[in-house]
Structures are given as structure tokens and as C-alpha cells.
C-alpha positions as CSV (number, residue, x, y, z in Angstrom):
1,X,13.6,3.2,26.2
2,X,15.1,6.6,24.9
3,X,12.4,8.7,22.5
4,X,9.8,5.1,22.9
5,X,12.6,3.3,20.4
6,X,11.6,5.5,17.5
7,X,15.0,7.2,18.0
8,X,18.2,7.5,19.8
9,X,18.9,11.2,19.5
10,X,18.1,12.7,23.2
11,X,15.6,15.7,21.5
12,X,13.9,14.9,18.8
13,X,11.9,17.1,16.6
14,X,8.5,16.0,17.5
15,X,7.4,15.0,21.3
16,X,7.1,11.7,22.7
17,X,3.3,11.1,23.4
18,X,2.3,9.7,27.1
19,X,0.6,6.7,24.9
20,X,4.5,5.6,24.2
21,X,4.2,2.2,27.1
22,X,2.1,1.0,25.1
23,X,2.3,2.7,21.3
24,X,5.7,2.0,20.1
25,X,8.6,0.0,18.2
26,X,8.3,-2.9,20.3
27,X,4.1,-2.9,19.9
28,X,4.6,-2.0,16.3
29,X,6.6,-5.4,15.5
30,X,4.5,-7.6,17.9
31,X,1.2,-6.5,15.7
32,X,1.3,-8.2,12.0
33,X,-1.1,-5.4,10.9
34,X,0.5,-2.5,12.2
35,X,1.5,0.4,10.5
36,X,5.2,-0.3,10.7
37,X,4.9,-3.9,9.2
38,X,2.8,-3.1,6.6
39,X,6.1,-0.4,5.7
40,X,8.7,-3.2,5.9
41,X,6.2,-5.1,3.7
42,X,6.2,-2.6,1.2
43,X,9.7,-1.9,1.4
44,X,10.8,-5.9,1.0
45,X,7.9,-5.8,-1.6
46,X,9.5,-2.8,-3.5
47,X,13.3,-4.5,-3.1
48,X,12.3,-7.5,-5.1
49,X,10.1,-6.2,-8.0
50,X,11.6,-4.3,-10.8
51,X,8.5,-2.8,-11.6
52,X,8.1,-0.6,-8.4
53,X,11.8,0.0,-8.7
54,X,12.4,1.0,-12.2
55,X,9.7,0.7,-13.7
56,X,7.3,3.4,-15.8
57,X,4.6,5.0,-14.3
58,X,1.3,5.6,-16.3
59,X,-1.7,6.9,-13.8
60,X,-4.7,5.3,-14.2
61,X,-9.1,5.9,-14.0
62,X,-7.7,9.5,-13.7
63,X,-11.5,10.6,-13.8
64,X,-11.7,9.2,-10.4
65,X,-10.6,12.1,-7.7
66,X,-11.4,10.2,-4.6
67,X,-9.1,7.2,-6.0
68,X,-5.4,7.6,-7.3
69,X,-4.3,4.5,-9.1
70,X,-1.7,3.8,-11.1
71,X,0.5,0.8,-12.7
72,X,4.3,0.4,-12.6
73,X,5.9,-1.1,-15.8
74,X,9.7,-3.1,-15.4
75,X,11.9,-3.2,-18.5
76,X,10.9,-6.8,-18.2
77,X,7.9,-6.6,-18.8
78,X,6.3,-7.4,-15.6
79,X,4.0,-4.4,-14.0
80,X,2.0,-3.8,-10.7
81,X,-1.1,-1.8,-10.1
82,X,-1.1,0.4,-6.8
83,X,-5.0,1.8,-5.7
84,X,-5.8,4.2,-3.1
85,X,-9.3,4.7,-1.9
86,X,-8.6,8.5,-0.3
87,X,-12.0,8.8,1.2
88,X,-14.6,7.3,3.7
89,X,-16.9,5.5,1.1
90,X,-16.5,2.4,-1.2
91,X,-14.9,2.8,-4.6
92,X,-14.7,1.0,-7.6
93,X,-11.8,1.8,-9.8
94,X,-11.7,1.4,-13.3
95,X,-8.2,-0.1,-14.5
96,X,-7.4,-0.6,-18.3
97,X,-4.7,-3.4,-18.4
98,X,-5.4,-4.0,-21.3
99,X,-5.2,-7.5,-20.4
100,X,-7.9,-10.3,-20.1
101,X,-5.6,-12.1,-16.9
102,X,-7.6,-12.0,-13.1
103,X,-5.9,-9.5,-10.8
104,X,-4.0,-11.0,-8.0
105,X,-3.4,-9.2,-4.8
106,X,0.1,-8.4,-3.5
107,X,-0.7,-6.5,-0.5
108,X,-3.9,-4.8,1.1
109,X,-5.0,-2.6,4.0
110,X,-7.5,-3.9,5.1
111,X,-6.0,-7.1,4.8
112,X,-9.3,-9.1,4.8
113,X,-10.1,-6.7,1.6
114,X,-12.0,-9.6,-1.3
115,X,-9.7,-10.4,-4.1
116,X,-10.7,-8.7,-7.1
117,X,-13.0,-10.5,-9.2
118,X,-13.1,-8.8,-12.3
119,X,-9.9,-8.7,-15.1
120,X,-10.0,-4.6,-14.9
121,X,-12.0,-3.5,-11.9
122,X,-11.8,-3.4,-8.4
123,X,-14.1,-2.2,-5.5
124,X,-11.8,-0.3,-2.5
125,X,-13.5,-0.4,1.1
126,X,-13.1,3.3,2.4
127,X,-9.5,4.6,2.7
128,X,-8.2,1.3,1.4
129,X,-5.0,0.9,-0.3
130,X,-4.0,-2.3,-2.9
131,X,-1.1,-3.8,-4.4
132,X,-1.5,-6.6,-7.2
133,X,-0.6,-7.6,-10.2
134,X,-1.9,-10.3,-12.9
């Protein structure tokens, strides 16, 4: 398979890898946690919410440096908080919603990561990133 199936050209800009039999395309889609499924996930994820499409951005618990959250307002209303734990140790991140509502997770890596259990907080396990909304 030409370039491991991560391209047709016949050169490509970065070298194949000797680990391409068995790190590639074809592993990628066959593995529900990979890298490139959690992209498509994003991507469809992105595609049907207005919010992450067109929607406002207003950053969030910007005291936090080892944490970049944020939420994405739609015109319609509807929003979505994004958090990303950017180091090796647990976070908590403080989100003001300014609503009472539970969170409710979208998408998360690790995928096992707990549902949030408070309204405007949520704990990250180390280099963690979340989706959700309420």
C-alpha cells in the first residue's frame, strides 16, 4: 500500500516509518479508539452542532495554565464546552455556565473518563481532552 495508505503521492514530505505493517490507515479504522476515529468523531461532531461551527467563543478558568477550556455559543442558543488537560497530572477545571443543568459528555479521551458530577466542575485525568454540553 503506497506511503502505508496515508497518501497516494509517490514522495511525501515526511518518511514512511518501518512500523507502517502494522501502524496505519487500515489499523487506524479497525481500532474504535484510535487517533484517526476519534478525528472523524470530532469532525461528524463538529458538522452537526452549530455551536462548534458558528458559534462564539468565550475561554474559560483562564487562571488555569495547565488546562485550556472554553465554551462555543450557536446563534441558537445551544453551546458546548471543550477541556484540555495539557499536562501529566489530574485537573479540575472550573467552568462558569452560569447554569444549574448537570454536564453531559459528548466525547472524551480517555473514553472511560467519569461523567462530570458537578453543574460547573470537572476533574481531567492527565492529558485528557472533553467535549460536553448540558
Amino acid at each position: 500500500n503506497k506511503q502505508a495508505g496515508f497518501s497516494t503521492n509517490a514522495k511525501t514530505w515526511l518518511p514512511v516509518p518501518s512500523s507502517y505493517k502494522t501502524i496505519n490507515v487500515q489499523s487506524e479504522r479497525a481500532d474504535p479508539g484510535s487517533l484517526l476515529n476519534w478525528h472523524q468523531q470530532l469532525i461528524a461532531l463538529r458538522r452537526s452542532n452549530p455551536a462548534l461551527g458558528a458559534g462564539e467563543m468565550r475561554m474559560l478558568d483562564v487562571g488555569n495554565t495547565k488546562v485550556l477550556s472554553y465554551e462555543r455559543v450557536g446563534k441558537d442558543g445551544h453551546w458546548v464546552l471543550v477541556a484540555l488537560n495539557m499536562s501529566g497530572e489530574a485537573q479540575t477545571v472550573s467552568l462558569d455556565t452560569k447554569s444549574t443543568k448537570p454536564l453531559k459528555t459528548l466525547m472524551a479521551s480517555p473514553a472511560a473518563m467519569p461523567q462530570p458530577t458537578a453543574p460547573t466542575a470537572i476533574t481531567l485525568p492527565p492529558f485528557a481532552a472533553w467535549v460536553g454540553a448540558q
